[in-house]
C-alpha positions, 0 to 999 in steps of 0.5 A, a space after each residue: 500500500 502506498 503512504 497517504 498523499 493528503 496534499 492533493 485531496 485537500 487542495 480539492 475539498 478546499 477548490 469544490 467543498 461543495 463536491 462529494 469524494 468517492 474512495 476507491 480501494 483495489 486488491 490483486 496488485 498489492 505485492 507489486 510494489 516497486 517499478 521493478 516488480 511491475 515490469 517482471 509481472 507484465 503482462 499482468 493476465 490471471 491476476 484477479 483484481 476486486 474493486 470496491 468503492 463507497 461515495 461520501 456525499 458533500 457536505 458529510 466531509 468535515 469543512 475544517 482542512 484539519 478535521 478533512 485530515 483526520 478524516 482522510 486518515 480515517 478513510 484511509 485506514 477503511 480501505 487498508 482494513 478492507 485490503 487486509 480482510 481481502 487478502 486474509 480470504 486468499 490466504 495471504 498476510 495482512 500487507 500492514 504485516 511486511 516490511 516496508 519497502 527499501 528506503 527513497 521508495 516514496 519519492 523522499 517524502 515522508 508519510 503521514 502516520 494512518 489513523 485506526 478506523 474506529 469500530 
């Protein structure tokens, strides 16, 4: 999974905050994870991918950018709950489980920590 990248989303609730946001979650690539990795699973036949998504509509997204940030973090660990869950179905250990990958893999940007999704 991918560090949260919150600078975008916030840009556009503060653009459009009249706007809904759909998060979109995906299982069936998680393992590849690095440009490398990618280009040794071309072509990528036979790997099933399970999509899901939910809509939040406007105005349920906090209109304050700092509480939209507590609530991307929470949005944010839903979908790495959800790919977890997937992937326990198959036999396969929770991503949140591995090692993170080698260092500079995020572009030199630090993460922002994820939040635990409450209930």
């Amino acid at each position: 999974m991918l560090p949260p990248r919150p600078a975008g989303v916030l840009a556009c609730l503060a653009a459009r905050p009249e706007a809904g946001v759909v998060v979109v979650a995906h299982t069936g690539l998680d393992d590849l994870v690095s440009p490398l990795l990618v280009w040794r699973a071309l072509p990528l036949h036979g790997r099933p991918m399970t999509v899901r998504w939910w809509h939040v509509p406007a105005g349920t997204v906090p209109p304050v950018p700092a509480r939209q940030l507590q609530w991307l973090r929470v949005q944010w660990a839903l979908v790495d709950s959800w790919i977890d869950a997937r992937r326990a179905q198959v036999g396969l250990p929770p991503l949140s489980a591995q090692p993170a990958g080698p260092e500079g893999d995020d572009g030199g940007q630090d993460a922002d920590p994820v939040l635990e999704a409450p209930g």
